[in-house]
N, C-alpha and C positions, 0 to 999 in steps of 0.2 A: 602532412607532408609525406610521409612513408606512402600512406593510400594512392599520392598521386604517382609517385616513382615508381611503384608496384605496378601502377596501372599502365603507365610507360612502357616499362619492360615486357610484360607479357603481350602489350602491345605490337612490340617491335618481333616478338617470337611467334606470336600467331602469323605476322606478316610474313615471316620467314619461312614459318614450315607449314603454315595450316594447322589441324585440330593439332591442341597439347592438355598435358595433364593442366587441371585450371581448376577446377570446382573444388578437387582430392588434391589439390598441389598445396604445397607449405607444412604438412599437418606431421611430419616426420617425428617431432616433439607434442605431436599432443596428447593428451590422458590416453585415448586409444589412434595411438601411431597409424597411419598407412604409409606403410612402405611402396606401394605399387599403386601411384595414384590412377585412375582411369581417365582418360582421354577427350575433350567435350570437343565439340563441331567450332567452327567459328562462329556461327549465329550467338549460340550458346556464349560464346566468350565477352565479343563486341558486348552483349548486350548485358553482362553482368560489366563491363569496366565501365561504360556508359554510366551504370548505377551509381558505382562506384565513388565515379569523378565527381557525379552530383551532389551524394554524402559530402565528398572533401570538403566541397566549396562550404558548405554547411557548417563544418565543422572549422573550417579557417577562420577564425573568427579575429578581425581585424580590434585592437583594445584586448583582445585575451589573452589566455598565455603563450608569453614568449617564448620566441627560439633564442638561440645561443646565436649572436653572429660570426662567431667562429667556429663553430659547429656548421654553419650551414654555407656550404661551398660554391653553391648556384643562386643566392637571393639575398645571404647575408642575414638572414632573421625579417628579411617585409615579407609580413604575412600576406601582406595584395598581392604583390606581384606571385606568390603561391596562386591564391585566389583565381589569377587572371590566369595562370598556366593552366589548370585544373577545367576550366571550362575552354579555352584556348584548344586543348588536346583533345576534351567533348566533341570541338566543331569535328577537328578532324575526324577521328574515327565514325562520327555520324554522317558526314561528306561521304569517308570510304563505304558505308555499306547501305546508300542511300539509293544505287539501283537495282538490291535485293530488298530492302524493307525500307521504303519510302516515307511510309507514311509514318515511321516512328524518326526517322530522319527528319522529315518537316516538324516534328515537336519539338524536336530538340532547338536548334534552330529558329524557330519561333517564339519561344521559352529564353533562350538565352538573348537573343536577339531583341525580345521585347524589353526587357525587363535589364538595364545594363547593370542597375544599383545592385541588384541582386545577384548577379551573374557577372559578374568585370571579365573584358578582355584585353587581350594585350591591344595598347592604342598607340605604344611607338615601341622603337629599337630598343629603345631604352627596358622594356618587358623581355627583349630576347633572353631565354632558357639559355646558357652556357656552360662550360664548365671552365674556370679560371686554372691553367695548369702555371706550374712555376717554370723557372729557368732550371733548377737543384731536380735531377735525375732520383727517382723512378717517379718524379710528380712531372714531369716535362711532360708536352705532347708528343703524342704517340708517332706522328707523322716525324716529330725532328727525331726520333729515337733509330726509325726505322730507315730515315734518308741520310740522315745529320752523322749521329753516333753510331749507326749501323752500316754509314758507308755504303748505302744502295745504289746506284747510278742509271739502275732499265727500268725504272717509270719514269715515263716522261706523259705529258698532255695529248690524249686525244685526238685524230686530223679531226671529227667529227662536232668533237665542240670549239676547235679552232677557228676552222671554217665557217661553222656559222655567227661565232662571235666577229669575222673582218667584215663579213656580208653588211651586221649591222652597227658596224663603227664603233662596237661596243666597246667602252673605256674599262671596263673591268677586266677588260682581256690582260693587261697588266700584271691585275692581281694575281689572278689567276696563274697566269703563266711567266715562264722569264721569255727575253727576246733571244732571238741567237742571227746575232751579224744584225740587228737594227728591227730586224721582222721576229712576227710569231710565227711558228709553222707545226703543226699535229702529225702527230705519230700514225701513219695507217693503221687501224683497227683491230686486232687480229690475224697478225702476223705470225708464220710463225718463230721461233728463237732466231734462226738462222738469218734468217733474212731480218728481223726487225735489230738485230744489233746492228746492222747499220747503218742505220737512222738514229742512232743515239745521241752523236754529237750534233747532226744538225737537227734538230727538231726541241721543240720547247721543252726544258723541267717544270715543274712545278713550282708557282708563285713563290718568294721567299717568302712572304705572309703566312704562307699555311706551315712552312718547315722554320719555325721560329721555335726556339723551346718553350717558349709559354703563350704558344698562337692556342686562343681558346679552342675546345669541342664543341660544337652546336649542337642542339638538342632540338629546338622549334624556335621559330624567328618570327618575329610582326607580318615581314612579310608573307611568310607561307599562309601565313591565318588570312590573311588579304587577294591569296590565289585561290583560300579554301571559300573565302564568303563570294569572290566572282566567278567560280564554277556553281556554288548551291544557288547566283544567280540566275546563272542561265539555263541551268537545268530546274527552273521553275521550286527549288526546295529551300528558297530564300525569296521572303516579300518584300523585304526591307533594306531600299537600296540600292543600286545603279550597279551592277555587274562590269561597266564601264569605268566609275569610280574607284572600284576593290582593285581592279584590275594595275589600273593607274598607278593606286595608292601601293600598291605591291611592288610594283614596278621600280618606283621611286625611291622604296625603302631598302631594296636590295642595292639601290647603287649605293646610298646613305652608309648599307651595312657594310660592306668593302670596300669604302673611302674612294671611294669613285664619283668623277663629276661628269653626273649623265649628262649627254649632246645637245643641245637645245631640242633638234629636230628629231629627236629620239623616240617619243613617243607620237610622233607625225608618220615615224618609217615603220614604226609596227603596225601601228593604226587601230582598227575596232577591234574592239577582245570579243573572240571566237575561242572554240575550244583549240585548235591547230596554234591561234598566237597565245592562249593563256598558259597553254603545255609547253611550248619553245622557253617561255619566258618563266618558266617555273622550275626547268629543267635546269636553265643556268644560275637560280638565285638559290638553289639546293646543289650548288657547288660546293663538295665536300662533306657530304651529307650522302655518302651513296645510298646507304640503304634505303633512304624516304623516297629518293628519285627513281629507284630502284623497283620501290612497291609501287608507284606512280605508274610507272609505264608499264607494269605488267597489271593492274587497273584498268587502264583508259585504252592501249596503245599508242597511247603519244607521249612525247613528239613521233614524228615522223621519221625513219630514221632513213640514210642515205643505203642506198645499193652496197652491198659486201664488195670490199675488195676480193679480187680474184685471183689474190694468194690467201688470205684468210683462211685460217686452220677451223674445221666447223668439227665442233664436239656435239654430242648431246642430241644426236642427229640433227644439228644445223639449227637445234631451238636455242634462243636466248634461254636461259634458267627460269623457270617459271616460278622455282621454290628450292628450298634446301632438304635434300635425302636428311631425315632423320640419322642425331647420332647412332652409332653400331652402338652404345652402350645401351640403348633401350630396347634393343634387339634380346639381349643379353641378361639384362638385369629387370625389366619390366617387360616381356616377351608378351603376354595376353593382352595388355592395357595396348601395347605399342601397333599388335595386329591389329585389333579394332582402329585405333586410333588413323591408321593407313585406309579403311573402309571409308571409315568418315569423310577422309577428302576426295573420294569418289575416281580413286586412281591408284595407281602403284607409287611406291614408294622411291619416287625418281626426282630428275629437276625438269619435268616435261608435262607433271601433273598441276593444271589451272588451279587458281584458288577461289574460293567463296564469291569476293568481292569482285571476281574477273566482269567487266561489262560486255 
């Protein structure tokens, strides 16, 4: 269980900054300490968690020894549904770096995919990775802490995912968002302070769902694994299986997961799963999940995103963040490790430099 959390985390931090301390990371306590771990590339990392995840399942051994299920906050003590996240999180990361090293992509993939007894994945909502917060503060979600008990009132919903959730009669727009005066209506983009207050009271808050005090954290959901197996369809790195089906099934499960009753004619108005409609529709079932949708689109390029308003305050010289500046503290306290480490990702040390995985 730790192996796969482990592998999680570093996961989410390679996504964020590109090369990090990984090979020399953790070892602070060992017989001969480093202090100053050195830096590996992302190839380098993907392809050690990859390893990693495979050990897990290995070692998950369903009849073995038990967790504690109050000890274990995401699963309860079922070592499968471990099992199933463990190769679940395999697909992904082997999706993400499948149009730099393909052909070890297709194994994975192929492997997992043949062989389910051996390899379980998640096969409904019911497998979604969460984290269960309480109602009883500092265990509440972080979202009611921040809107709820911290009283925030200037985030409000998107025009950008507004807009295209009326386009497509989408019922989860709900969830998602509250109504204000009977409609949903998005926040222009990129405003900047002056002008975007006011727009505050008309334009949507965010779902009460998500500002609940024990509205779960998501982690990875049935469905994303359902958007990961109809893009490694249709980019030819999945043989098994209808990229049309993954697509659907994805589709389905995201309304399932927000208690939403998808349209009849819902999946008539998206239609054939291409990359343009599997991105649209991936974008919004990783609602609330910035970060993955986050690495997503700086990935693929998609979705497609709508023309800048022409008040929109552009930072960055007008680039979306391609990545996170490294902390100053490794500037400081790991200085050699940290310069190499900026080489590695083949740029400066900004949020302007591409990562590894870019297509």
């Amino acid at each position: 269980v730790a192996l796969v959390l482990r592998s999680w985390i570093f996961s989410v931090m390679t996504d964020c900054y590109g090369a990090i301390p990984y090979t020399q990371a953790l070892k602070g306590t060992a017989a001969t300490p480093i202090y100053n771990p050195e830096y590996d590339d992302m190839e380098t990392i993907y392809a050690g968690l990859l390893s990693d995840l495979k050990i897990a399942n290995e070692k998950l051994v369903v009849g073995g020894p038990a967790i504690s299920k109050t000890a274990d906050l995401l699963y309860a003590g079922d070592l499968m549904k471990w099992k199933k996240f463990a190769n679940s999180l395999r697909l992904r990361l082997a999706n993400r770096q499948a149009v730099k090293v393909p052909a070890a992509s297709k194994a994975v993939f192929a492997e997992i995919l043949g062989d389910p007894t051996t390899y379980p994945i998640f096969s409904s909502n019911a497998d979604n990775v969460v984290l269960k917060h309480t109602v009883n503060r500092p265990s509440n979600n972080e979202w009611h802490e921040t809107m709820i008990q911290g009283g925030r009132t200037d985030w409000n919903v998107g025009k950008t995912l507004v807009d295209k959730m009326l386009a497509l009669n989408d019922s989860r727009l709900p969830v998602f968002a509250q109504s204000v005066g009977g409609t949903y209506v998005g926040i222009p983009n990129g405003l900047p302070d002056a002008v975007a207050t006011a727009y505050l009271n008309s334009t949507s808050k965010i779902g009460t769902a998500f500002l609940a005090a024990d509205a779960p954290s998501v982690v990875m959901t049935y469905a994303e694994l359902q958007f990961i197996l109809a893009e490694a369809a249709l980019d030819g790195d999945l043989l098994i299986g209808s990229a049309q089906t993954y697509f659907e099934n994805g589709v389905t499960a995201s309304f399932a997961q927000f208690n939403a009753t998808m349209p009849d004619d819902y999946l008539t108005t998206i239609g054939a799963v291409t990359k343009e409609s599997l991105f649209d529709q991936k974008y919004l079932a990783l609602y609330g999940q910035g970060i993955e949708m986050w690495t997503e689109y700086r990935r693929t390029g998609l979705p497609v995103m709508p023309a800048p308003d022409s008040r929109a305050v552009f930072v960055n010289d007008g680039i979306l963040p391609t990545r996170l500046p490294y902390p100053t503290t490794e500037q400081s306290l790991n200085a050699a490790a940290y310069a190499r480490g900026v080489t590695l990702n083949g740029g400066e040390d900004h949020a302007r430099t591409e990562l590894w995985w870019v297509e």
